[in-house]
C-alpha positions as CSV (number, residue, x, y, z in Angstrom):
1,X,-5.1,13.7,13.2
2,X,-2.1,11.3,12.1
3,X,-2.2,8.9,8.7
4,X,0.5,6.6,8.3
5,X,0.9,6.1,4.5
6,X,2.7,3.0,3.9
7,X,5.6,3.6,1.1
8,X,7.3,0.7,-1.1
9,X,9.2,3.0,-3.3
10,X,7.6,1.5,-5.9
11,X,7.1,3.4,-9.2
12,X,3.1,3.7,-7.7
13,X,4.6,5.2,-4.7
14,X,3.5,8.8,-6.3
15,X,-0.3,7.9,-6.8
16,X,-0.8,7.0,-3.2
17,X,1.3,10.0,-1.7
18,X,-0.6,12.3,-3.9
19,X,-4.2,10.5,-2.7
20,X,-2.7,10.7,1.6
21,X,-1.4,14.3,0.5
22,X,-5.6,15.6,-0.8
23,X,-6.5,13.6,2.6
24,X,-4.2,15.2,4.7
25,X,-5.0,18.7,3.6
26,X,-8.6,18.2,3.9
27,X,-8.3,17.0,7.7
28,X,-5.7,19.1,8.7
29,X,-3.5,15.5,9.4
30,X,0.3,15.0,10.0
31,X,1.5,12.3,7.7
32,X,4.2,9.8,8.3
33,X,5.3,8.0,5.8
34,X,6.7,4.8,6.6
35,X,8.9,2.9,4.5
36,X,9.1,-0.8,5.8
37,X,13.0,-2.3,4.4
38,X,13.7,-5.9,4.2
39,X,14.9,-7.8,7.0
40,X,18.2,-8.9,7.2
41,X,18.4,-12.4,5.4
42,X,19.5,-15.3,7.3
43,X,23.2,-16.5,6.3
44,X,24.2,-20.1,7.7
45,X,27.3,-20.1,9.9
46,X,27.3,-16.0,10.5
47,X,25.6,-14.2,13.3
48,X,25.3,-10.6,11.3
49,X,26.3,-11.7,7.6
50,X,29.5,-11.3,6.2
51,X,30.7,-7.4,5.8
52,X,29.8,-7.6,2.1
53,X,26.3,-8.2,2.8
54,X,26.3,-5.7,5.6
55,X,28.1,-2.9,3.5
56,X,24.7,-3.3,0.6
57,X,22.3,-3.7,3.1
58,X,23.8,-0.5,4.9
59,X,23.9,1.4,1.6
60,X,20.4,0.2,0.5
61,X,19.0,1.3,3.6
62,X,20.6,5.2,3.3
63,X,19.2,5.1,-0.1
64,X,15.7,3.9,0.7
65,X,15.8,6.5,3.8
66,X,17.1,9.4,1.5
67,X,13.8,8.9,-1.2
68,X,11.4,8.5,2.2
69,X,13.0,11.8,3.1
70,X,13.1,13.5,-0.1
71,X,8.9,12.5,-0.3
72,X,8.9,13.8,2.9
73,X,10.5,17.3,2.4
74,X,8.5,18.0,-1.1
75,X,5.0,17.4,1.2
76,X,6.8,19.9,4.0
77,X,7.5,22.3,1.1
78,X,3.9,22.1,0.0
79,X,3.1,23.4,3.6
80,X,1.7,19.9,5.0
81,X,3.2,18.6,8.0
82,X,5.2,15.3,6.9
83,X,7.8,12.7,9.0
84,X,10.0,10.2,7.2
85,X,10.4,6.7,8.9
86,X,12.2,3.6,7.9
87,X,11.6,0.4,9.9
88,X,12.9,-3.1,9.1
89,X,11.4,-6.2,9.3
90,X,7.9,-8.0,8.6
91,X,6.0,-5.3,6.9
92,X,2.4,-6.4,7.7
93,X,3.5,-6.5,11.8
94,X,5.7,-3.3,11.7
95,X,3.2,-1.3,9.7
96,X,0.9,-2.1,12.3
97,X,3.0,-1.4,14.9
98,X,4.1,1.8,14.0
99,X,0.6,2.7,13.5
100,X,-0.2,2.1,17.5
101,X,3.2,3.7,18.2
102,X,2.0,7.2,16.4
103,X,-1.3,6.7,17.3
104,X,-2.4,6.5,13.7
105,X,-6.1,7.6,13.0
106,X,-5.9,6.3,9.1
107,X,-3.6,4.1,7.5
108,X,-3.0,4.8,3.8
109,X,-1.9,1.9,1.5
110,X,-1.6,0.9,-2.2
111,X,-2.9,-2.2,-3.6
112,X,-0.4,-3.4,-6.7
113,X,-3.7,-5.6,-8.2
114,X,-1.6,-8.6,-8.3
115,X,-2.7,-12.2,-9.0
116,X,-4.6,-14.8,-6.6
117,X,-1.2,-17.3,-7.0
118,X,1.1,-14.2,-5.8
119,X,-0.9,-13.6,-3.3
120,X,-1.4,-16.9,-2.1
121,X,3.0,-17.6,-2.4
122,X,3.7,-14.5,-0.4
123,X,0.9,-12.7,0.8
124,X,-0.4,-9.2,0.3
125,X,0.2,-6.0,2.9
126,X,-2.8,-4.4,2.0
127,X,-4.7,-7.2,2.7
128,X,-3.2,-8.5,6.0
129,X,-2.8,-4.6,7.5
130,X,-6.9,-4.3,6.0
131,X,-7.7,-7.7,8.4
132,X,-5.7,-6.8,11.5
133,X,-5.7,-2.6,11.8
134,X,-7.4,-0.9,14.7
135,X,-8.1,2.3,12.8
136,X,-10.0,2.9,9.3
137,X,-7.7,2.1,6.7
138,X,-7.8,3.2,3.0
139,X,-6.4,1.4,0.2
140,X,-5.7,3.0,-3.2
141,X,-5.8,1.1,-6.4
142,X,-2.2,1.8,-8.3
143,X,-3.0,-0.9,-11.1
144,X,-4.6,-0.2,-14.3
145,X,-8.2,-1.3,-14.3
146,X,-9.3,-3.8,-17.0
147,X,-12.8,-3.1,-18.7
């Protein structure tokens, strides 16, 4: 079995790792964690961007591939079988895609509990990989919970 956990190296990264890590070991699954990184932003007048911009998007990437990796080896060193991936571009499409590329049984998300207006100005992942997945996908809460 394969689950894709979908990783923002945000600080709620750890609750959802932990909830695909009980999942994994209770199904026997491989997980691949796939960290989706910006794309490139458009600059008027250059084909690639000036160097500057290339040198901090380069760096930026090695770091957000080195804490994918680093999740990665502690689930390997915990005995679970665990693959690192870093992809760039539209998150909701290339979450997707990935999962059809690996064959992904489950998908494994987060959901930040952010507002209706955020949502509305730049959509949510959870929401748009929920409406358009071919496989179950589970979504786990990272918010606190008002009573």
């Amino acid at each position: 079995m394969n689950i894709l956990v979908g990783v923002d190296l945000a600080p709620a990264t750890e609750k959802i790792v932990r909830s695909a890590e009980s999942l994994a070991r209770a199904l026997k699954a491989r997980l691949w964690l796939v960290h989706v990184a910006e794309p490139e932003p458009d600059f008027v007048g250059f084909d690639i961007g000036p160097q500057v911009e290339r040198d901090a998007r380069s760096e930026a990437f090695h770091q957000e591939h080195a804490e994918v990796q680093a999740i990665a080896d502690g689930l390997r060193q915990q005995g679970l079988e665990a693959t690192a991936l870093l992809v760039q571009g539209p998150t909701v499409e290339l979450l997707l895609q990935e999962a059809a590329n690996l064959d992904a049984d489950m998908i494994i998300l987060g959901s930040h509990g952010r507002g209706a207006v955020q949502r509305l100005l730049v959509g949510s992942v959870s929401e748009g990989v929920l409406h358009r997945a071919a496989c179950p996908v589970l979504i786990v809460p990272t918010h606190e919970r008002k009573a």
